[in-house]
N, C-alpha and C positions, 0 to 999 in steps of 0.2 A: 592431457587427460581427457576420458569422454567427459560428457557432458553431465550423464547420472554419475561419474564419481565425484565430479565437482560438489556434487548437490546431495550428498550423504556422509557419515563422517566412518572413515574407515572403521574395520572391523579389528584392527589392532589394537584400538584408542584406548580402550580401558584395559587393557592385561599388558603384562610381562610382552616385550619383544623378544623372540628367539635371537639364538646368533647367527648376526651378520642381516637382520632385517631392519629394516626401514621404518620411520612412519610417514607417511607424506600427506600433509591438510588437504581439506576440501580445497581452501584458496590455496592454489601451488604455488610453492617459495620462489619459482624462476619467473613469475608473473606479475603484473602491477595489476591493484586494484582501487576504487574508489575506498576511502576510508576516510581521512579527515577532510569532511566538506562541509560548506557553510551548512545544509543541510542535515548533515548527522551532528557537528558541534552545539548548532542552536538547538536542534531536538534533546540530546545529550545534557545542556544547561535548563532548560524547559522541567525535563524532567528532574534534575537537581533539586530544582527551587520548589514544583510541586510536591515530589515526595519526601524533601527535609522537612517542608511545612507539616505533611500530613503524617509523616513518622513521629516528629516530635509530639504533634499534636493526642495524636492517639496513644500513644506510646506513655505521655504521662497522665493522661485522661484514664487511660483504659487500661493500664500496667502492663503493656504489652509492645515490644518493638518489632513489626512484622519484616521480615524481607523484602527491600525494593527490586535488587538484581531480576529475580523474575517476573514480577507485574511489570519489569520498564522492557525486557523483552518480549512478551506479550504485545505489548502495546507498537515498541517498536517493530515487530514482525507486520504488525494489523496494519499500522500506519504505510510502511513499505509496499505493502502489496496492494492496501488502496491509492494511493499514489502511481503505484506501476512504477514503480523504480525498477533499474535493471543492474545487476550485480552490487546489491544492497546488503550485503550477506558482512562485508568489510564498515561498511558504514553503520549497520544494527551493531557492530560489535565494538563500535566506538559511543556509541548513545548511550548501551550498556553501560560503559565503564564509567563514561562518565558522571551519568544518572546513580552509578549506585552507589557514589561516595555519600550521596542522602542518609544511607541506612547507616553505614560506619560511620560517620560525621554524627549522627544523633545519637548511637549507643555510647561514642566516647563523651558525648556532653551529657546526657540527660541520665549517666549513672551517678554522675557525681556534681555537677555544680548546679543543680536544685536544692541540693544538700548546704548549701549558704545559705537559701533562703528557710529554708525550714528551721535552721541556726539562729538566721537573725529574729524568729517571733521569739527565741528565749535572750537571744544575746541582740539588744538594737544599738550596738554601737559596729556591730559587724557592717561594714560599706561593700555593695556587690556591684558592679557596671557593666554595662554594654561590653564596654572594651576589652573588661579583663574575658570576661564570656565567651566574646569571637576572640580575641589572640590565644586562648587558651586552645579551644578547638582548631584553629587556621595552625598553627603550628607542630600544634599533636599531630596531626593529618598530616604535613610536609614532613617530616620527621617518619612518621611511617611511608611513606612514600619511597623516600631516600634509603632508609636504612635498609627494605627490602630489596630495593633494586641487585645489588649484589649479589642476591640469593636466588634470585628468578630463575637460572639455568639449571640450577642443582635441584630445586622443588618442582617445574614444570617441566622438563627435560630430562635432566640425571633420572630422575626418579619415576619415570615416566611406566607406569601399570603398577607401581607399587603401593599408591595411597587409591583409596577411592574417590574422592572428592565430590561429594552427594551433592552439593547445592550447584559445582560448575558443571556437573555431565545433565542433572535437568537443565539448566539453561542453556547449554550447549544442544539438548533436544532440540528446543524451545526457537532459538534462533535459526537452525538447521533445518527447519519446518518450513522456514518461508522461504526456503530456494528451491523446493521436493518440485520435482516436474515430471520423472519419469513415472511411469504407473507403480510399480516397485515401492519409489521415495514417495510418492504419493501415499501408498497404502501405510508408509510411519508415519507421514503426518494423520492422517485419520483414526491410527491408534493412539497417539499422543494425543488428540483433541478430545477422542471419547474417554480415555482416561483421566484427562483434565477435568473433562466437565462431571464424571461420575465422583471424582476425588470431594471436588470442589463443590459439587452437591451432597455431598455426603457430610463435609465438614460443616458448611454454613445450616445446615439444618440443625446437626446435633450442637450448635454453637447456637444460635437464632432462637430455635422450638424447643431444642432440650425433649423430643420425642421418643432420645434413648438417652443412655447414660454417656457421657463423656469421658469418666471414668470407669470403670471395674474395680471394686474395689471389697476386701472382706469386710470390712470397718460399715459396711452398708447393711451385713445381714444381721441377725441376732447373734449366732451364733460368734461368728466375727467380730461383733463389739466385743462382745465378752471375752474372747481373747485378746482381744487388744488391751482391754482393762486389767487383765489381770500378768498379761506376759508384755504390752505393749510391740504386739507382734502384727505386720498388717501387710497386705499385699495388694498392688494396684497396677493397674493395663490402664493407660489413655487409647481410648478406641477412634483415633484421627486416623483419616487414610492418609495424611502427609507424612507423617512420623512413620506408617508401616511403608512408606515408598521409601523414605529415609531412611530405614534399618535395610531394606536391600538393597540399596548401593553400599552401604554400608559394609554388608556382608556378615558372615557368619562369626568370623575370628574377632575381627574389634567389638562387633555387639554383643558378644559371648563376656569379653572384659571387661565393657564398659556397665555393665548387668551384671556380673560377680563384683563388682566394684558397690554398686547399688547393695545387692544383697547381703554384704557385710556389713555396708551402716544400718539396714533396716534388720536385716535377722539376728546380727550381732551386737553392735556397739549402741543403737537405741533399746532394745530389751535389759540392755548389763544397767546400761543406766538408769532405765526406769524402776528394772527390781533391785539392785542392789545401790543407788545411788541415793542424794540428800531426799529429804522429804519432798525441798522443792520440787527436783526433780520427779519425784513421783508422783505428783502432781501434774505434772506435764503431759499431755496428748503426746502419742507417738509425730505427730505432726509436727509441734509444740519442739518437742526434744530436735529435731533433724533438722529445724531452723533457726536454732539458738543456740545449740550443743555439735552435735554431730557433725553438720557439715561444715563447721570451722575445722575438722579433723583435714577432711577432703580439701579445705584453700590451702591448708600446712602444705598436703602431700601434694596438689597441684606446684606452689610454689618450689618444692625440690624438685620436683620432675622435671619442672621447667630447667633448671640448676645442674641437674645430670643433663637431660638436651642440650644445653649450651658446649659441659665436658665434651659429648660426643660429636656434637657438630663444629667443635674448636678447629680442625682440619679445613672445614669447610669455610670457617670464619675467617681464621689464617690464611687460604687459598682467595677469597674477597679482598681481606687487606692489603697481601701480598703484589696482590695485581695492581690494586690503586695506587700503589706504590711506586710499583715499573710503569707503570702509565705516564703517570708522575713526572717521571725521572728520564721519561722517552723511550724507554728500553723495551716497551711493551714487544713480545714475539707472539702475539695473537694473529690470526689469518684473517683479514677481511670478511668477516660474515653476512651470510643471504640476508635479505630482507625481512623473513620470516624469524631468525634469531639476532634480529640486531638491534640492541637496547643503547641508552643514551650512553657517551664517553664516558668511562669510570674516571675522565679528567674532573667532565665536566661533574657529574654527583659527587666528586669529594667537595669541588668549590660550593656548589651548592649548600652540601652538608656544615662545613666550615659556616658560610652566611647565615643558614638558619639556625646553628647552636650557638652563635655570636647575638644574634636577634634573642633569642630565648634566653640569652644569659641579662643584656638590657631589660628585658621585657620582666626578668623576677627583680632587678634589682631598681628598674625606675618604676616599673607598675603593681608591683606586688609587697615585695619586704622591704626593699628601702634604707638596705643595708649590705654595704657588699660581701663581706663575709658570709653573711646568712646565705645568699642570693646564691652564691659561689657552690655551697654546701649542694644547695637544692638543684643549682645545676648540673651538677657533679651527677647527683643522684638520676636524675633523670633521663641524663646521657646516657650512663652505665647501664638504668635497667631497660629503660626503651629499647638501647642496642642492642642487647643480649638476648631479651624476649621477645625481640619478633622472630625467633626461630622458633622459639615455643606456641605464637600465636599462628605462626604458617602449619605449627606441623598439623596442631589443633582443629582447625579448622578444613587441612586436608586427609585426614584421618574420618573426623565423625560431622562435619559440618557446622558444628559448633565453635563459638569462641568461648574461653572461659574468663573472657575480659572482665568480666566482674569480677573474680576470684583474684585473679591478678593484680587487679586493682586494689584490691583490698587489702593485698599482702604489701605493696607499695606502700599506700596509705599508713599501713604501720609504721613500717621499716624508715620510709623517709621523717616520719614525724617523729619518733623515737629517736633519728638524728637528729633534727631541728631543736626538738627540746634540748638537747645535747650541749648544742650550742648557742642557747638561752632564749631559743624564740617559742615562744608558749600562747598562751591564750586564746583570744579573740584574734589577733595578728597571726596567731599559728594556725588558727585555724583556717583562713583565709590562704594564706601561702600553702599548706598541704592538700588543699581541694580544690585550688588552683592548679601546683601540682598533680595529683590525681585526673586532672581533669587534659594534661596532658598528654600521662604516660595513657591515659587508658582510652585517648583518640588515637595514639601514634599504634597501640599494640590492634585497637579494635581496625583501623584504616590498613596495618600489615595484614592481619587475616580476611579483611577482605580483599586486599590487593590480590592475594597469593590466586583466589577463585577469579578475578578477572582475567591476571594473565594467563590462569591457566587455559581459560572457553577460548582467548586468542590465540592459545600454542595448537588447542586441539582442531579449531578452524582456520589458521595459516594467517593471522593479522601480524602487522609489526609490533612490534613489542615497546618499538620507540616512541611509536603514535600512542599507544597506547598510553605510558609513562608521562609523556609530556604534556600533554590534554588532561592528565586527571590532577593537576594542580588547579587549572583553574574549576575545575568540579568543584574542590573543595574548596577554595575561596568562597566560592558562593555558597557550597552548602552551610558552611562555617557562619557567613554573614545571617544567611536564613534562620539557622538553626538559633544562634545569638537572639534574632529579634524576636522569633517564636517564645521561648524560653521568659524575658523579658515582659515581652505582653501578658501570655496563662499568669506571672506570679500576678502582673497588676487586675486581670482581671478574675483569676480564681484563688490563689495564692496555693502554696504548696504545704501550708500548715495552720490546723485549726478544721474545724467543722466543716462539710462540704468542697474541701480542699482536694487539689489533683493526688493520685493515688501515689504514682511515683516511688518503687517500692527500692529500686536500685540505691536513689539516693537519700532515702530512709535509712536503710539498713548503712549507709556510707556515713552517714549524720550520726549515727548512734554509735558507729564504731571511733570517729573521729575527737569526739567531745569527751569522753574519757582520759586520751591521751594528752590532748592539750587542757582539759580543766582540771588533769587531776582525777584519777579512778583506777580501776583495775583493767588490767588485758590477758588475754584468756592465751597465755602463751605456751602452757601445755599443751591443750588442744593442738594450735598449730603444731609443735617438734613432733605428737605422734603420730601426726598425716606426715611429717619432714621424713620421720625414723621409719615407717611405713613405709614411703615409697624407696627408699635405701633398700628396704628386704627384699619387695618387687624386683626393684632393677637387680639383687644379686641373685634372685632367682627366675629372672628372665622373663619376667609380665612385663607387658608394658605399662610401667608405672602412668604414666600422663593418662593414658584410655582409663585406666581402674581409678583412678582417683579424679577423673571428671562422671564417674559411675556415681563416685559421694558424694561429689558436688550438684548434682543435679536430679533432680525428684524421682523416687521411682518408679511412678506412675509412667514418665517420658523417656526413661531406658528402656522398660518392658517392652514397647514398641518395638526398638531397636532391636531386642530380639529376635521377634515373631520375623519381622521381617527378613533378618540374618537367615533364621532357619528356612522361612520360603525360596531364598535365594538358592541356599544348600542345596534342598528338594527337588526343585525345578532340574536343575544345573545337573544332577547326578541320576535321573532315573532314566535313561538308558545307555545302551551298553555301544551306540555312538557316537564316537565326540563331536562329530556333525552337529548331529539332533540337540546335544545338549546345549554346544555352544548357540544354536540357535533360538533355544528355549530363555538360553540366559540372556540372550540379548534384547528377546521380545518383551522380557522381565522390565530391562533398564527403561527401555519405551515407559512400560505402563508404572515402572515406579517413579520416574522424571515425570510423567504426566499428575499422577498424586499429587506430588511436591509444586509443580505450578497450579494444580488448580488449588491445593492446598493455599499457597502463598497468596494467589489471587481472590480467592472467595475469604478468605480471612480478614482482607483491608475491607470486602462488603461487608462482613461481619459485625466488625469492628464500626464503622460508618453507621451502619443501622444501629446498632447499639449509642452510638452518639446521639441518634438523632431521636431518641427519646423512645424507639419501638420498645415494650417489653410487653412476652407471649408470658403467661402463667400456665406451665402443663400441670394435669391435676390429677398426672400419674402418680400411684403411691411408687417409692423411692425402690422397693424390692421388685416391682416388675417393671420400671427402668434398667434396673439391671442386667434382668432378664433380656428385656429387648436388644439392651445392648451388645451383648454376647451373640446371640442370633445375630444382630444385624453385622457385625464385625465379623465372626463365622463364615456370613454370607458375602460378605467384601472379601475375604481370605481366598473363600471358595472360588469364586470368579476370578482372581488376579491366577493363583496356579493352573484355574482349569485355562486360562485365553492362554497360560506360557506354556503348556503342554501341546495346546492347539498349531504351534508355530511348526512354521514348515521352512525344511531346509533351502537356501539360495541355490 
C-alpha cells in the first residue's frame, strides 16, 4: 500500500460493504508491526493506574464517570509524536486498550460496592475488605474479557457498517491523526484538532462559567413551570457539543428511537402518573416521578430486550459454543487466519473460562457466603447472566455508545437476591453476597462493552486482535488493584454516607434498591413487567426494543442531543443530488463529530479537576437569559458543524 493509505482509515470503514468488496486497514494484515513493546505495555499500565485513580476519584466525588479510551489516545498520540516514534500507530492502539480497562474497571466497581459502605452506617455488623473489593472487580473484568472473545468476529467483522460505534470511530480519529503525513491526511488531522478544541471549549466553559445554560429546558420559563405543575409535562436539550457529535455518529434511525423511547416516559407515562396517580405521586416533580417511578419501567424493558437479544443471537451463541467444542475435540476445520483476524485459541479461552468460574465459585463460597449451597446458587447466577448479557452489553454500546450497565445491574441485583432469599440467605450476610455479586456481574457486562470499542478501533486500524486480548488481562489486574485501594481510602477519608459525604449516585440508588429485598420491604415489580411487556410489543412490531427502552432509561435532556445530531447527519448526507458530494460531506461530519466527542471527553476530566480543586464561578445571569444564551449559542455550534460539512470537497 502507499504510504497516504497506510496513514488514513479507508473510506469504506464506517458503511455497508458492497458485494464482493473488501475492507483492508491502515496496518495491512500481510505486514508486521510494532505493537506489544516494552514501550506501549508500560505506557498502556501507566495509564491504567492513572486513570483508575482519577476515574474513581472523580467519579464518586463528582457523580460522574468520564471516558478514559479518549484522553489515553490523546495522550498517547502526543506522547508518540514527541518521542518521534516510527510506526506507533500499532503500539497507540495497545496503550489504548490497555489504559482503558480504567474506565470499565471503575463503572463495574463504584456502581455498586460503595453501596456496602453506605449499608454499613445503618447496619455495622456489615464487614467490607480490601479483598472482597478487588476479587470482585479482578474477576468481573476476566469474565468479561473471556466471554466476549467468542463474539469479537460477529460484532467487529460480520457486522461490519452496520452499527455505528460513536465512542471507537472518534478514537479511531483520534489515533489515526498521529500517523497523517500526507498533505490530504494532514488537513483531517487539523479538522479533528480544531474540532476538538472548539468542542472541548465549548463544554468546559458552559460546565466551568455556567455563561449559558447547560440545559434547555421549559421548566425554566414561567410559562413552562406552570405546565409542568399542572400536566407535569417538560421538555429539555443538553446543549454539550459531545453529545451533538454523539448523536451524529449515532445517526438519524437509532436517535430517532432512542428519543421516542424518551418521549413516552416524559409525555406519557410521567404526565398519567402525576395527574391521575396517588397523591404521593402528585406531589412529585416531573423529575421527581422519572427517577423513582418511570424509569424502573425502562430497567424492566431494558432487561427483556436484553432477553429477546440473547433469542436472537442464540445462532450466534451456538455457533461460539459449537466451535469450542470442535476445538476441543481437535476437529476444529477453521483455515489459518492473518494476523489481522487472529484471536487467542478457543482451546485456550474455554480453559481459561473453566479457571476463572472455578476461582469465582471458591471466591463466593470461601470469601463471601460461606456456605456451599448458597455460593453455588450465586454462581450459577452469575455465570448465566454475565454469559448471556454480554451480547446485550456489546450491542449497547455498538449501537448508541452507551452502556446500560446500571440498568442491568439493577435487574441482576433483584433477580439474584430474590433467589438468595430463596434459599435462606437474607440480611446483613445477603446483603453483602448480592453486591458482591452485583459488583461482578456489572464489571464483567461494563469490561464486555468496553471490550467490544477496543477491538473494534483494532479491526478498523489492522491491530492483532490476540495482542490485543492478551494484554488487557493484566490492564485489569491493575486497574482492579487500583480501583480496590482508591475506593478503600475516599470511604476512610470521606466516607460514602452522612453529611459532606462522596456523592456516589450509582451506588445509592443500588443501596436503596437492595435493603428492601434482604431486610424485608416492598419491590416495585410491576413497574419492571411493563418495561418486560413493553418491550415484547416493540420487538413484535419491529422497534428496536433495546434503543427505545435505553430512551426510558436515560434522561431526556441527553437523548435530545442524540437527536439533533441524527437529523444534522441526515441533512448534511442528503442535500445534493451527488453521491460524491454527499459522501464527502458525511465524512467531514464524522471528522468534526469524533473531534466533539474527544475534545468533549478530554476538557470534561479538566472540568471535573477544576471543580475538585475548589474553583467555584457565581454567574449572576438571571436563569431566563441563560436560556436564552444557550439556544444561540448551541444554534451557533449547529450552524458551524453543517456549514464546515457542506464546505467539504470531493477527493
Amino acid at each position: 500500500m502507499k504510504e497516504n493509505e497506510e496513514n488514513r482509515i479507508p473510506d469504506n470503514a464506517f458503511r455497508e460493504l458492497h458485494e464482493g468488496e473488501q475492507y483492508t486497514p491502515p496496518m495491512h494484515p500481510e505486514k508486521e508491526y510494532p505493537e506489544t513493546t516494552v514501550y506501549s505495555v508500560g505506557m498502556g499500565l501507566v495509564m491504567a493506574i492513572v486513570f483508575s485513580a482519577a476515574a474513581a476519584y472523580l467519579g464518586l466525588k463528582v457523580g460522574q464517570v468520564f471516558e478514559a479510551a479518549i484522553p489515553i489516545a490523546i495522550i498517547a498520540v502526543g506522547v508518540s509524536s514527541m518521542l518521534n516514534r516510527k510506526n506507533a500507530l500499532g503500539e497507540n492502539v495497545i496503550i489504548q486498550s490497555i489504559g482503558a480497562c480504567s474506565g470499565v474497571i471503575v463503572a463495574g466497581a463504584i456502581f455498586t460496592l460503595p453501596a456496602l459502605y453506605i449499608l454499613q452506617a445503618k447496619y455495622p455488623e456489615l464487614a467490607v475488605n480490601f479483598y472482597q473489593v478487588f476479587c470482585s472487580s479482578l474477576l468481573g473484568g476476566i469474565l468479561g474479557i473471556l466471554f466476549f472473545i467468542p463474539f469479537r468476529k460477529y460484532f467487529v467483522k460480520d457486522m461490519h457498517g452496520k452499527y455505528p460505534f460513536p465512542e471507537a470511530t472518534a478514537t479511531a480519529q483520534v489515533l489515526i491523526s498521529g500517523e497523517s503525513k500526507s498533505a490530504s491526511n494532514s488537513g483531517q488531522a487539523k479538522t479533528l484538532v480544531i474540532a476538538s478544541l472548539i468542542g472541548g471549549a465549548y463544554d468546559y466553559i458552559v460546565a466551568t462559567f455556567g455563561w449559558w445554560a447547560e440545559v434547555l429546558t421549559t421548566s425554566a420559563t414561567q410559562w413552562g413551570n406552570a405546565i409542568a405543575e399542572k400536566t407535569r409535562l417538560v421538555f429539555s436539550c443538553n446543549t454539550g457539543a459531545a453529545l451533538l457529535g454523539l448523536g451524529y455518529i449515532v445517526g438519524l434511525k437509532y436517535s430517532f428511537v432512542i428519543f421516542a423511547g424518551s418521549i413516552f416516559v416524559w409525555w406519557i407515562i410521567i404526565p398519567l402518573m402525576g395527574t391521575y396517580g396517588s397523591p404521593e405521586l402528585a406531589a412529585l416533580s416531573p423529575e421527581l416521578l422519572f427517577a423513582q417511578k418511570a424509569k424502573l419501567i425502562g430497567i424492566g424493558g431494558i432487561a427483556m430486550a436484553g432477553v429477546i437479544g440473547i433469542v436472537k443471537s442464540w445462532p450466534i451463541i451456538s455457533q461460539a459454543v459449537g466451535l469450542a467444542g470442535r476445538e476441543l475435540k481437535g476437529k476444529s476445520t477453521e483455515k489459518k487466519e492473518i494476523r489481522w483476524q487472529t484471536d487467542l485459541s478457543m482451546k485456550s479461552v474455554v480453559l481459561y473460562i473453566v479457571l476463572a468460574l472455578v476461582v469465582v465459585l471458591l471466591f463466593f463460597w470461601l470469601g463471601v457466603i460461606h456456605n456451599f449451597v448458597q455460593a453455588l446458587v450465586a454462581w450459577i447466577v452469575v455465570t448465566v447472566i454475565a454469559f448471556l448479557f454480554t451480547t446485550v452489553a456489546a450491542n449497547a454500546i455498538a449501537i448508541v455508545g452507551t452502556n446500560p450497565v446500571s440498568g442491568m445491574t439493577l435487574m441482576t441485583l433483584i433477580v439474584a437476591s430474590a433467589i438468595l432469599v430463596g434459599v435462606g440467605l437474607n440480611g446483613t450476610s445477603g446483603i453483602v453476597a448480592s453486591m458482591v455479586i452485583g459488583g461482578v456481574v456489572c464489571t464483567a457486562l461494563s469490561m464486555a462493552g468496553g471490550f467490544v470499542t477496543d477491538l473494534k478501533i483494532g479491526y478498523w486500524l489492522g491491530s492483532t486482535p490476540k495482542k490485543q486480548e492478551s494484554w488487557k488481562f493484566l490492564g485489569t489486574l491493575v486497574s482492579a488493584a487500583t480501583v480496590g485501594g482508591v475506593i478503600l481510602l475516599l470511604n476512610k477519608t470521606y466516607g460514602f454516607a452522612g453529611e459532606n459525604a462522596l456523592v456516589a449516585p450509582q451506588a445509592n440508588a443500588m443501596a436503596a434498591v437492595i435493603e428492601p429485598l434482604m431486610m424485608g420491604g416492598e419491590t416495585p415489580w410491576i413497574l419492571y413487567m411493563v418495561g418486560a411487556v413493553l418491550a415484547l410489543l416493540l420487538n413484535w412490531l419491529g422497534v428496536p426494543a433495546l434503543a427505545f427502552c435505553l430512551g426510558m432509561f436515560i434522561p431526556l435532556h441527553l437523548n435530545t442531543p442524540l437527536l439533533v445530531g441524527g437529523i444534522v447527519s441526515w441533512y448534511v448526507s442528503t442535500r445534493s443530488s451527488d453521491k460524491t458530494v454527499n459522501e464527502a460531506r458525511r465524512d467531514k461530519g464524522t471528522l468534526l463529530a469524533s473531534g466533539f466527542i474527544a475534545g468533549g471527553a478530554l476538557f470534561g476530566v479538566f472540568a471535573a479537576i477544576t471543580r475538585f480543586a475548589g474553583f467555584e464561578y457565581v454567574c449572576g445571569i438571571p436563569a431566563v437569559t441563560l436560556q436564552i444564551l444557550g439556544f444561540v449559542v448551541y444554534a451557533a455550534l449547529i450552524g458551524y458543524f453543517v456549514a464546515s460539512c457542506l464546505k467539504a470537497k470531493v477527493k
